[in-house]
mmCIF file of the N, C-alpha and C atoms, coordinates in Angstrom:
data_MODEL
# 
_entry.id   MODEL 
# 
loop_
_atom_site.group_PDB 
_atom_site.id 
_atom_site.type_symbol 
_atom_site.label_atom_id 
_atom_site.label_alt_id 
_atom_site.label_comp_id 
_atom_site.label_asym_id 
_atom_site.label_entity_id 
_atom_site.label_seq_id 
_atom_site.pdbx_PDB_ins_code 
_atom_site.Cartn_x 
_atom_site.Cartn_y 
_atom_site.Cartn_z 
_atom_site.occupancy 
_atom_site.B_iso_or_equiv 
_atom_site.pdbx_formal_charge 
_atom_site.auth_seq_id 
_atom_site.auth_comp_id 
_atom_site.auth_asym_id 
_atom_site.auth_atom_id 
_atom_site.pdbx_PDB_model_num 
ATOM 1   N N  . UNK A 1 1  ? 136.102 85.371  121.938 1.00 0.00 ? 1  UNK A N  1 
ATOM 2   C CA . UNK A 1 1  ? 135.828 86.640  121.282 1.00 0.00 ? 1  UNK A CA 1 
ATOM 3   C C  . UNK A 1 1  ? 135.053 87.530  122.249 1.00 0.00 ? 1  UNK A C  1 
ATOM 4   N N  . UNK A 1 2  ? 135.797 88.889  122.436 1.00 0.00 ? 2  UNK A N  1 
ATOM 5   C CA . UNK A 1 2  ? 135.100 89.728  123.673 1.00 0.00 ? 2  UNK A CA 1 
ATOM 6   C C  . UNK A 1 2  ? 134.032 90.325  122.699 1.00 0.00 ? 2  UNK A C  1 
ATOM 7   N N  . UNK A 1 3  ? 132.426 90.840  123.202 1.00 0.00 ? 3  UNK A N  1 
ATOM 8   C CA . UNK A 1 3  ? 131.721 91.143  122.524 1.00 0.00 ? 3  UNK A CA 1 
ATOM 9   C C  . UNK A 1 3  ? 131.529 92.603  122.895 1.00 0.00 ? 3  UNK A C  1 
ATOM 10  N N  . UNK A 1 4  ? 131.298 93.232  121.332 1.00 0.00 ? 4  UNK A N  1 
ATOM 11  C CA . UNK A 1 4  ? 131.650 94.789  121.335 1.00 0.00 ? 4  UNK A CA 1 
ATOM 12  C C  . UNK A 1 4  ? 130.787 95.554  120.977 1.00 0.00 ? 4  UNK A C  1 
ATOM 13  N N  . UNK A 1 5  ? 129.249 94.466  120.628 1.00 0.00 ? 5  UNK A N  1 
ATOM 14  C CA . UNK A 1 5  ? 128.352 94.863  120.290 1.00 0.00 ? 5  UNK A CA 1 
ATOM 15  C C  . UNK A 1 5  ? 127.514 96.492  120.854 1.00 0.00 ? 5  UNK A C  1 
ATOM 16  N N  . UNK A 1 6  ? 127.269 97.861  120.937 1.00 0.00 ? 6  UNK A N  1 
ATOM 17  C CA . UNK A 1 6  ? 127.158 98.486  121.321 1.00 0.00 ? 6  UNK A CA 1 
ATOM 18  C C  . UNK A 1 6  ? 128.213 99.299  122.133 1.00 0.00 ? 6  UNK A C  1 
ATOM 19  N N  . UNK A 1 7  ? 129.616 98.947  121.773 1.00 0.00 ? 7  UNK A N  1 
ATOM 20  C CA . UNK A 1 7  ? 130.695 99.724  121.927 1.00 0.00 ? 7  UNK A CA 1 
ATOM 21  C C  . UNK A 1 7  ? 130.973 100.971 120.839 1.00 0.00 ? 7  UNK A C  1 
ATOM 22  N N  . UNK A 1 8  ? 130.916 102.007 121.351 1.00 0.00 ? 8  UNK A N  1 
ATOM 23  C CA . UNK A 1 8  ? 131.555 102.962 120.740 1.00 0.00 ? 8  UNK A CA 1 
ATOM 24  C C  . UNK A 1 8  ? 133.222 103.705 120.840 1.00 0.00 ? 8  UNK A C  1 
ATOM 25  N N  . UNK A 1 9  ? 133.962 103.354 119.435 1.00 0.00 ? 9  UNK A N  1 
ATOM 26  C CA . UNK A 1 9  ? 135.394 103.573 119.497 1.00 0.00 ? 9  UNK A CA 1 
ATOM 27  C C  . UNK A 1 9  ? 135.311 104.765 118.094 1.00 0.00 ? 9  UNK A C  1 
ATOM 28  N N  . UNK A 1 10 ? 135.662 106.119 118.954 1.00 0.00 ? 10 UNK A N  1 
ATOM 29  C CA . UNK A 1 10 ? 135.867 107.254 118.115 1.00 0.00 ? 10 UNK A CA 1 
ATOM 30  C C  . UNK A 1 10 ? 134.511 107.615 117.664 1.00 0.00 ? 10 UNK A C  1 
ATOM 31  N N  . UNK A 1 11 ? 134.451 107.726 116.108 1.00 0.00 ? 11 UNK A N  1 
ATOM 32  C CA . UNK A 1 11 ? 133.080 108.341 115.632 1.00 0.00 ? 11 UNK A CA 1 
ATOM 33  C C  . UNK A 1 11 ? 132.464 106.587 114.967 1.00 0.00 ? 11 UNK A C  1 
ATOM 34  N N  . UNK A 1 12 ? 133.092 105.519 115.353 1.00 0.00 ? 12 UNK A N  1 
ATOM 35  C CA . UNK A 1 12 ? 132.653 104.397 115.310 1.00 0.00 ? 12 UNK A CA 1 
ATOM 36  C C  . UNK A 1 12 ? 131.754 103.607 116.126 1.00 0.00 ? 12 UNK A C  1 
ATOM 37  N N  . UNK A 1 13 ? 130.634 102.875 115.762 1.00 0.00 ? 13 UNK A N  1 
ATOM 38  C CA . UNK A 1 13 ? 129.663 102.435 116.626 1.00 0.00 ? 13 UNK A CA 1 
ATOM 39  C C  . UNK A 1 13 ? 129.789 100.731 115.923 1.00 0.00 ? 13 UNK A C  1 
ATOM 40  N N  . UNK A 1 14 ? 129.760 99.841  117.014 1.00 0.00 ? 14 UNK A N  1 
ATOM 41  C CA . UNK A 1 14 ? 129.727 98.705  116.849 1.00 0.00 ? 14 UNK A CA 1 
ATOM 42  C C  . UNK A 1 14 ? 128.390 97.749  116.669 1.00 0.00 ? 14 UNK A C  1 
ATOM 43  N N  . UNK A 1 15 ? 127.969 97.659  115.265 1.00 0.00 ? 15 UNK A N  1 
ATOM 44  C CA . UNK A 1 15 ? 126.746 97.362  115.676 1.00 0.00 ? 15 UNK A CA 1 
ATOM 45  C C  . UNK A 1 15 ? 126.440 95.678  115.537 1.00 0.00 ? 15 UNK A C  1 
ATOM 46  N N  . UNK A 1 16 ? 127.441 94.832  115.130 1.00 0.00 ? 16 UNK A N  1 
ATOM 47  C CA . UNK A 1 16 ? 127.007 93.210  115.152 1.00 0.00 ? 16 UNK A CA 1 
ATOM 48  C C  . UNK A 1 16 ? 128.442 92.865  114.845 1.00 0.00 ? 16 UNK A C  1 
ATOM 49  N N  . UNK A 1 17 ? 128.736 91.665  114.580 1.00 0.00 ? 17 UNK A N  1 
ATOM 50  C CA . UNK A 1 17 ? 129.844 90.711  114.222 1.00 0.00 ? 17 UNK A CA 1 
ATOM 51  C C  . UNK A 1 17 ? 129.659 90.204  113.387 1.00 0.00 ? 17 UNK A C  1 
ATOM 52  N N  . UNK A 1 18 ? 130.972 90.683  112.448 1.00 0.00 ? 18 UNK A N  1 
ATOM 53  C CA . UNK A 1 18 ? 131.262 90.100  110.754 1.00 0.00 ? 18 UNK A CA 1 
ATOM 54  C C  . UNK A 1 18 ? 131.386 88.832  110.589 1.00 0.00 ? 18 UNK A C  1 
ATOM 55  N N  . UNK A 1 19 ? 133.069 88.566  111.037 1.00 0.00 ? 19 UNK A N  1 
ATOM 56  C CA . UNK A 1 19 ? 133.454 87.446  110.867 1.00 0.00 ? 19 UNK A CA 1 
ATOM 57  C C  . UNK A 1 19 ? 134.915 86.895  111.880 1.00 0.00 ? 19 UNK A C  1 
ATOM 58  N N  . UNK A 1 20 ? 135.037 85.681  112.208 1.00 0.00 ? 20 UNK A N  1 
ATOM 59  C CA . UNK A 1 20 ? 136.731 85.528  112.060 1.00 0.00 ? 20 UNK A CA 1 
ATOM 60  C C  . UNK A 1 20 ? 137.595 85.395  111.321 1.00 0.00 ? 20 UNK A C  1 
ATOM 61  N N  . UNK A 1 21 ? 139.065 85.718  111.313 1.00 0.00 ? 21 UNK A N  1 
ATOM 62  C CA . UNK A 1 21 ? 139.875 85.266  110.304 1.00 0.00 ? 21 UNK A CA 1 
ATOM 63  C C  . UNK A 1 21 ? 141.510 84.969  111.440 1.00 0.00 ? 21 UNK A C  1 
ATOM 64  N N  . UNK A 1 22 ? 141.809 84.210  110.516 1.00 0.00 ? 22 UNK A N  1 
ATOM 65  C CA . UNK A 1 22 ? 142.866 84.044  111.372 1.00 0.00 ? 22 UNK A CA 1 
ATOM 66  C C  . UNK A 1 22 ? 143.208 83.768  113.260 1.00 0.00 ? 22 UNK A C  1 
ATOM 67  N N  . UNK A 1 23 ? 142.159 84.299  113.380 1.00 0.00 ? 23 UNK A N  1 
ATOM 68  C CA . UNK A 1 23 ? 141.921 83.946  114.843 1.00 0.00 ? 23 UNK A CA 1 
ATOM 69  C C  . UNK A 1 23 ? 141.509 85.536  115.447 1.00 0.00 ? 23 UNK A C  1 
ATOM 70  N N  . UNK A 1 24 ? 141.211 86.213  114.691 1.00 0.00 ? 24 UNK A N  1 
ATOM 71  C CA . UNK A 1 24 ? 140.912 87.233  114.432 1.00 0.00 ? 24 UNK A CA 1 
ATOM 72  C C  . UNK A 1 24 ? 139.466 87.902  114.726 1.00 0.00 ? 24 UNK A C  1 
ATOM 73  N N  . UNK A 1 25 ? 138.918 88.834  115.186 1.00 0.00 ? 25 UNK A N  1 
ATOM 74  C CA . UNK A 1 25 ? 137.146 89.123  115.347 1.00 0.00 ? 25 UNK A CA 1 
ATOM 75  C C  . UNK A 1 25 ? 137.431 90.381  114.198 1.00 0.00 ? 25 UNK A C  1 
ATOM 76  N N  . UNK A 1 26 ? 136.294 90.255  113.879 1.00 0.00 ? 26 UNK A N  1 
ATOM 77  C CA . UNK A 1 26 ? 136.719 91.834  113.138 1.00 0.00 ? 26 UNK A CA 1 
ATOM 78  C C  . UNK A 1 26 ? 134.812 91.913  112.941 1.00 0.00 ? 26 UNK A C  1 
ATOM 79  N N  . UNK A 1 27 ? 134.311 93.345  112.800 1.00 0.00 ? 27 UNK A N  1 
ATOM 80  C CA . UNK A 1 27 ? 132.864 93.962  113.349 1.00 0.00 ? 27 UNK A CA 1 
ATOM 81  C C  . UNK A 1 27 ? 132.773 94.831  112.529 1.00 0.00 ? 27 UNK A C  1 
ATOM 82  N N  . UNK A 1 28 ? 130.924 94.679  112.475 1.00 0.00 ? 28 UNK A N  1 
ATOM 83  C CA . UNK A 1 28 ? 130.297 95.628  111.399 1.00 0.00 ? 28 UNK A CA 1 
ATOM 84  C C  . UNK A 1 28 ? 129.656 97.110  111.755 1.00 0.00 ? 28 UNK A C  1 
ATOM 85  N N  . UNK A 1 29 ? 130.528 98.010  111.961 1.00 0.00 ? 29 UNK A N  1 
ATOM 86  C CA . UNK A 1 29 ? 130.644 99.347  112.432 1.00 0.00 ? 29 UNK A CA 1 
ATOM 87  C C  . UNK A 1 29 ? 130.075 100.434 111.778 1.00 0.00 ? 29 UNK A C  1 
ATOM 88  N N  . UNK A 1 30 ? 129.278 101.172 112.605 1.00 0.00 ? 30 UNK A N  1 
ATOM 89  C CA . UNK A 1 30 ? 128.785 102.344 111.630 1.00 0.00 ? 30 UNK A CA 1 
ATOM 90  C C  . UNK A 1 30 ? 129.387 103.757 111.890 1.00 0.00 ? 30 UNK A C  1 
ATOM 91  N N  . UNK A 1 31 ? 129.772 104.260 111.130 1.00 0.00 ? 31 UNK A N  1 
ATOM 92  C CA . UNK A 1 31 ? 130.689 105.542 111.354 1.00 0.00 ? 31 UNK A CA 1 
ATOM 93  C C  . UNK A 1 31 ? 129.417 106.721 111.660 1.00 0.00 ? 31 UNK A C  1 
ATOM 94  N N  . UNK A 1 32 ? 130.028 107.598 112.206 1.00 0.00 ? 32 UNK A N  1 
ATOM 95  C CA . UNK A 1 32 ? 128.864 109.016 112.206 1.00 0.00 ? 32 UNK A CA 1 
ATOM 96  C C  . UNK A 1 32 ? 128.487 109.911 111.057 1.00 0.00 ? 32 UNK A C  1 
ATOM 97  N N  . UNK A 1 33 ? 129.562 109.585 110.175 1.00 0.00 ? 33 UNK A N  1 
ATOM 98  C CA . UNK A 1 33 ? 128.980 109.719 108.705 1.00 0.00 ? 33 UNK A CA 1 
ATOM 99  C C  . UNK A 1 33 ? 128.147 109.191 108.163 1.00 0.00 ? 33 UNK A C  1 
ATOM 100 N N  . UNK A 1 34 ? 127.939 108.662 108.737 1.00 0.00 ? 34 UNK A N  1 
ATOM 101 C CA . UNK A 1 34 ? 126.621 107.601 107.703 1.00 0.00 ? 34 UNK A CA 1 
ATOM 102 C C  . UNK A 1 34 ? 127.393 106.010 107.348 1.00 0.00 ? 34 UNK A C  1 
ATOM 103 N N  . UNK A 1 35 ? 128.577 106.139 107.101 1.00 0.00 ? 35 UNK A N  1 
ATOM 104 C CA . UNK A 1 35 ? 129.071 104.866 106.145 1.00 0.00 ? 35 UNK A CA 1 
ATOM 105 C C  . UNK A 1 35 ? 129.014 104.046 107.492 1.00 0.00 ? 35 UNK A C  1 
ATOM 106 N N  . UNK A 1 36 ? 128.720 102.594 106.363 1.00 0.00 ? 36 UNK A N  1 
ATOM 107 C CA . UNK A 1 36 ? 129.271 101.226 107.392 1.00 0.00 ? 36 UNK A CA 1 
ATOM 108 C C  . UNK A 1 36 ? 130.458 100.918 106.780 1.00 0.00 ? 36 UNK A C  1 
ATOM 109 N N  . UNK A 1 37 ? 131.391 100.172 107.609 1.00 0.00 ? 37 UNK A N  1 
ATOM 110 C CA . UNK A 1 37 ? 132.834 99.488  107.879 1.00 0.00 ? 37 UNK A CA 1 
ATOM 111 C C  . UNK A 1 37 ? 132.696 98.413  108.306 1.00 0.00 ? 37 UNK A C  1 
ATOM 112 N N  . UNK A 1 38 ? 133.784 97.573  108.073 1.00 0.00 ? 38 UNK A N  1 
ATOM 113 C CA . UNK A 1 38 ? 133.925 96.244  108.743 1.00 0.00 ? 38 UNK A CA 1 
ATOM 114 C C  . UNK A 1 38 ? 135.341 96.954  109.525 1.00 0.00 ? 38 UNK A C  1 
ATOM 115 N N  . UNK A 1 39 ? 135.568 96.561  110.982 1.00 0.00 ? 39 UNK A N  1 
ATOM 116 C CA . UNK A 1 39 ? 136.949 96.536  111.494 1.00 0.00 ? 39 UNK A CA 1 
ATOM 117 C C  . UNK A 1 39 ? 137.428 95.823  112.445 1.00 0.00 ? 39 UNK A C  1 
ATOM 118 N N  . UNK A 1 40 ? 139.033 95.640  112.530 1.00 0.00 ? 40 UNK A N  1 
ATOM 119 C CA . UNK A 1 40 ? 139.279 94.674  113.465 1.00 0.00 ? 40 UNK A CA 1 
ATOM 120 C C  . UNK A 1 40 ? 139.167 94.722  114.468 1.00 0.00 ? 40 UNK A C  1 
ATOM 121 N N  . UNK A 1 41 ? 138.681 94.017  115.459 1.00 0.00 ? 41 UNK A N  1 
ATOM 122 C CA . UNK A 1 41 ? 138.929 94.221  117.641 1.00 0.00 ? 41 UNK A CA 1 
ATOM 123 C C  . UNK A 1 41 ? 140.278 94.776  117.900 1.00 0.00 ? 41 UNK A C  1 
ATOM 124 N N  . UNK A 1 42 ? 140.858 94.465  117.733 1.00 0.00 ? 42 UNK A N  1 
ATOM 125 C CA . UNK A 1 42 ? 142.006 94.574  117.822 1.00 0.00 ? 42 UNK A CA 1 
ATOM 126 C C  . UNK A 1 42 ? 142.246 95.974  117.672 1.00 0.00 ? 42 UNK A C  1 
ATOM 127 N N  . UNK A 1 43 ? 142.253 96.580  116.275 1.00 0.00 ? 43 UNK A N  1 
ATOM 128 C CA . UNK A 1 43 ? 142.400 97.916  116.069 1.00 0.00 ? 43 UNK A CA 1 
ATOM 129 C C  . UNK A 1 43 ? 141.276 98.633  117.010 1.00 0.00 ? 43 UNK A C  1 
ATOM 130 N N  . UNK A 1 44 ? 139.793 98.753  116.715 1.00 0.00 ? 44 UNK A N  1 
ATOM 131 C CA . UNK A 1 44 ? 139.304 99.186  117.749 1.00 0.00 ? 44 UNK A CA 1 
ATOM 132 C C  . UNK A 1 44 ? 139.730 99.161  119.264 1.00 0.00 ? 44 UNK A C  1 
ATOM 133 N N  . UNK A 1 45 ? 140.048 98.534  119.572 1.00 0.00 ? 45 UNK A N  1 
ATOM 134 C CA . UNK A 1 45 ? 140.590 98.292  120.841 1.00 0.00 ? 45 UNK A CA 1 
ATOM 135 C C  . UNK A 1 45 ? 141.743 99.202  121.262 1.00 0.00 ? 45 UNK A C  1 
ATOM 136 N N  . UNK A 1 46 ? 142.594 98.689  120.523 1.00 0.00 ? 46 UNK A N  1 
ATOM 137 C CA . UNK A 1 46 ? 143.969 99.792  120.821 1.00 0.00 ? 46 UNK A CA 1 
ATOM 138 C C  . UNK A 1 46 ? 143.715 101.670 120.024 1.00 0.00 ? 46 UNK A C  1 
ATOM 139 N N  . UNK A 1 47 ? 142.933 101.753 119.203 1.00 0.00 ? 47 UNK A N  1 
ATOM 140 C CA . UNK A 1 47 ? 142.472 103.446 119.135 1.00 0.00 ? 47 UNK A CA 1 
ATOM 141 C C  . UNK A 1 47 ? 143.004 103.613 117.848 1.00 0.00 ? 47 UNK A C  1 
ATOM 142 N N  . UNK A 1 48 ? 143.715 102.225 117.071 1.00 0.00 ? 48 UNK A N  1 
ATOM 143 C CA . UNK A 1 48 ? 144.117 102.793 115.923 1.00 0.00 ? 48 UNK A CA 1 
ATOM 144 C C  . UNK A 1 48 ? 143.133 102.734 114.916 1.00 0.00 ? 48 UNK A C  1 
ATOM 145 N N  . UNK A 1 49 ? 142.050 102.473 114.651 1.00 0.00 ? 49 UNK A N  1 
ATOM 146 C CA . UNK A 1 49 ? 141.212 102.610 114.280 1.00 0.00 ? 49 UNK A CA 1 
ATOM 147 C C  . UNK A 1 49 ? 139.948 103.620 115.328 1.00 0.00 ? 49 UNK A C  1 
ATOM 148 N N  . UNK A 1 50 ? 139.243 104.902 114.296 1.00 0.00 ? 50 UNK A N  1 
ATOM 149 C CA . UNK A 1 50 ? 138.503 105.566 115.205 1.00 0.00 ? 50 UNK A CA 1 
ATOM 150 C C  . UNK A 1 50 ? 137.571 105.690 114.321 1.00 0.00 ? 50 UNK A C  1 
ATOM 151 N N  . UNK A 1 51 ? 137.698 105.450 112.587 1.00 0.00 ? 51 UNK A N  1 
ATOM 152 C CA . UNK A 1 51 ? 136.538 105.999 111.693 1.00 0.00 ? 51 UNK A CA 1 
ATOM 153 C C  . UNK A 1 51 ? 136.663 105.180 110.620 1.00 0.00 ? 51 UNK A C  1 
ATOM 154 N N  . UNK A 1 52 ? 135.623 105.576 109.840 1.00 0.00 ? 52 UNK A N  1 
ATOM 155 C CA . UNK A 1 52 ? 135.750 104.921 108.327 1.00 0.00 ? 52 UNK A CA 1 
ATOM 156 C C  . UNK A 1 52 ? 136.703 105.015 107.642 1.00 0.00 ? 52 UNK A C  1 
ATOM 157 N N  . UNK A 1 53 ? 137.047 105.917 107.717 1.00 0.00 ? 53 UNK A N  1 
ATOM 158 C CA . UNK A 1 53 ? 138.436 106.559 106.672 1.00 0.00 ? 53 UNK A CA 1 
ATOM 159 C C  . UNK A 1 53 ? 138.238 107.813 106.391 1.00 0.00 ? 53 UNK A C  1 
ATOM 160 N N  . UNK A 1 54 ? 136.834 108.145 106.984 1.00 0.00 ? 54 UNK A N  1 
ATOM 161 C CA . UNK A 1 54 ? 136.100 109.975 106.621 1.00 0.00 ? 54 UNK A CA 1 
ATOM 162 C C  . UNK A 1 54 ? 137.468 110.602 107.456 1.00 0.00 ? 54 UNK A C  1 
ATOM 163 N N  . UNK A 1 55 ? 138.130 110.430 108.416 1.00 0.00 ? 55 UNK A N  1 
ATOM 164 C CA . UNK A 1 55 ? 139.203 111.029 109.016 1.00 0.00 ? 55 UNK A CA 1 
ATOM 165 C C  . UNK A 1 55 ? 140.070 110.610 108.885 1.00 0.00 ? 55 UNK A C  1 
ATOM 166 N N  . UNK A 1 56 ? 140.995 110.939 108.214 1.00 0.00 ? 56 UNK A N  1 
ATOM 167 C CA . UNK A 1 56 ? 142.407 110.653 107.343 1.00 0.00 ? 56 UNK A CA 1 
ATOM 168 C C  . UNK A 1 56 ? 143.387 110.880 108.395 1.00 0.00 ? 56 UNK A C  1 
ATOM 169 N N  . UNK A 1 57 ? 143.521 111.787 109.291 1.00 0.00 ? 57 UNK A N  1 
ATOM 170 C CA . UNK A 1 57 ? 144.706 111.502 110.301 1.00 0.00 ? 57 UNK A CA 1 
ATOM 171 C C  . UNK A 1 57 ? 143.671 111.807 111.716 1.00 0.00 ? 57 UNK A C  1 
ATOM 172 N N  . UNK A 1 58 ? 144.884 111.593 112.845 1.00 0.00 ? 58 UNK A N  1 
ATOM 173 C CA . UNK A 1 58 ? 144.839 111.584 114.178 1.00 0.00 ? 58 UNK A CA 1 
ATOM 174 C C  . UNK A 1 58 ? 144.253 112.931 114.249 1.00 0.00 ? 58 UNK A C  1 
ATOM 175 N N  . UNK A 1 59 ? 144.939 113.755 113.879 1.00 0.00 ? 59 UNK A N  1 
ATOM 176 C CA . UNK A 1 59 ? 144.698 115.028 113.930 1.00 0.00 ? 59 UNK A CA 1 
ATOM 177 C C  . UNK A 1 59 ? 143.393 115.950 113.686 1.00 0.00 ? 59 UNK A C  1 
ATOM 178 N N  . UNK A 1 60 ? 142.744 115.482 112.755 1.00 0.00 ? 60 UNK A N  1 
ATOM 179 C CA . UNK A 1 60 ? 141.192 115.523 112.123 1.00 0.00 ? 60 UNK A CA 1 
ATOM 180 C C  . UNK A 1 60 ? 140.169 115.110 113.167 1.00 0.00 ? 60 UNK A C  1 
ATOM 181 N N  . UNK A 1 61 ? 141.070 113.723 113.563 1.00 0.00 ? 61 UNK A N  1 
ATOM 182 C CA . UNK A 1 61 ? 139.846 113.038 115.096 1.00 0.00 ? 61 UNK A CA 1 
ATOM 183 C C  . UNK A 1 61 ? 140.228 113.868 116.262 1.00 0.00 ? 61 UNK A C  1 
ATOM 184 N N  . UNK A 1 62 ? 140.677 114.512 116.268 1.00 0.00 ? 62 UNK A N  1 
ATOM 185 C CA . UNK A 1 62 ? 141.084 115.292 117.481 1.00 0.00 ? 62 UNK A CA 1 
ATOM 186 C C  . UNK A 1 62 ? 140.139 116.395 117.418 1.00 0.00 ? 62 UNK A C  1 
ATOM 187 N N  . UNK A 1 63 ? 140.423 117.293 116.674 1.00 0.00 ? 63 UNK A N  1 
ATOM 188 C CA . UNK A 1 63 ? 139.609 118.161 115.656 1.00 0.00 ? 63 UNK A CA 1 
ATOM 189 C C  . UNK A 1 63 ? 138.264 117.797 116.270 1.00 0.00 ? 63 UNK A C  1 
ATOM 190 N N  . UNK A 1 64 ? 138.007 116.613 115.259 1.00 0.00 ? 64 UNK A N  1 
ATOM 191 C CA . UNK A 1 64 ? 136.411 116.753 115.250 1.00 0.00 ? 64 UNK A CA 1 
ATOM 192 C C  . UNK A 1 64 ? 136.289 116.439 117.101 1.00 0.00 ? 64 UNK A C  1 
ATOM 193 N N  . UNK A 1 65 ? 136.806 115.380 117.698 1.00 0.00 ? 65 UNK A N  1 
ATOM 194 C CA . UNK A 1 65 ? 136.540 115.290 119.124 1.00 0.00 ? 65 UNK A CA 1 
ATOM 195 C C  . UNK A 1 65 ? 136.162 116.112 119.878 1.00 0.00 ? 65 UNK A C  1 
ATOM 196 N N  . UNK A 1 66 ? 137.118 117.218 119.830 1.00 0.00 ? 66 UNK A N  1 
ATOM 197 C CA . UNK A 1 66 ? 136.766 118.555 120.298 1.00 0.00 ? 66 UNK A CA 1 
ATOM 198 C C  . UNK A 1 66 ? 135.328 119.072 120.124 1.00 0.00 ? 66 UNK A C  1 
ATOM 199 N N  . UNK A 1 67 ? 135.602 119.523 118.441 1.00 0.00 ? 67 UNK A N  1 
ATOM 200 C CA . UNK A 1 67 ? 134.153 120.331 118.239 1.00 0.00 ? 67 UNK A CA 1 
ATOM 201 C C  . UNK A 1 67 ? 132.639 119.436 118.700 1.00 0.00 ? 67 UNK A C  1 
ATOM 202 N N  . UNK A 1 68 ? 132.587 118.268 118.549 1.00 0.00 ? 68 UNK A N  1 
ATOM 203 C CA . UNK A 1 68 ? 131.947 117.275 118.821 1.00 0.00 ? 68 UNK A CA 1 
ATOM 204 C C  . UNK A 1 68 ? 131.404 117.634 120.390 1.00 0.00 ? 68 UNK A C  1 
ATOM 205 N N  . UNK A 1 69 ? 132.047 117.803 121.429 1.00 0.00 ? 69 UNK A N  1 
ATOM 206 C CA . UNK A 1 69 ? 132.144 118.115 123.298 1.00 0.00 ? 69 UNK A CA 1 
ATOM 207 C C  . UNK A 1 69 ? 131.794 119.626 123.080 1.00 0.00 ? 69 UNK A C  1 
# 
């Protein structure tokens, strides 16, 4: 399990490790909204995961990316 602890993916911040499943890592993430998430490495990793769900499409994270810089 690669450790992601203090990785930031999108408006997601990685702040400890949930659990395994399946052979699986999946991490207890805090969004810039305020909310916590659990999500998979995997998704973090590849970008398909970037938020809690506060950003409903690609397009929104783009959006905010921008205004964000």
């Amino acid at each position: 399990v690669k450790d992601e602890v203090g990785n930031r993916y999108g408006k997601l911040m990685v702040k400890s490790f949930a659990y395994t499943k399946n052979g699986k890592a999946y991490w207890n993430c805090l969004c810039d909204c305020g909310k916590e998430t659990i999500a998979l490495g995997a998704g973090l990793r590849s970008g398909s995961i970037h938020s809690c769900g506060c950003l409903r499409s690609y397009k929104e994270y783009e959006i905010s990316a921008f205004l964000d810089n």
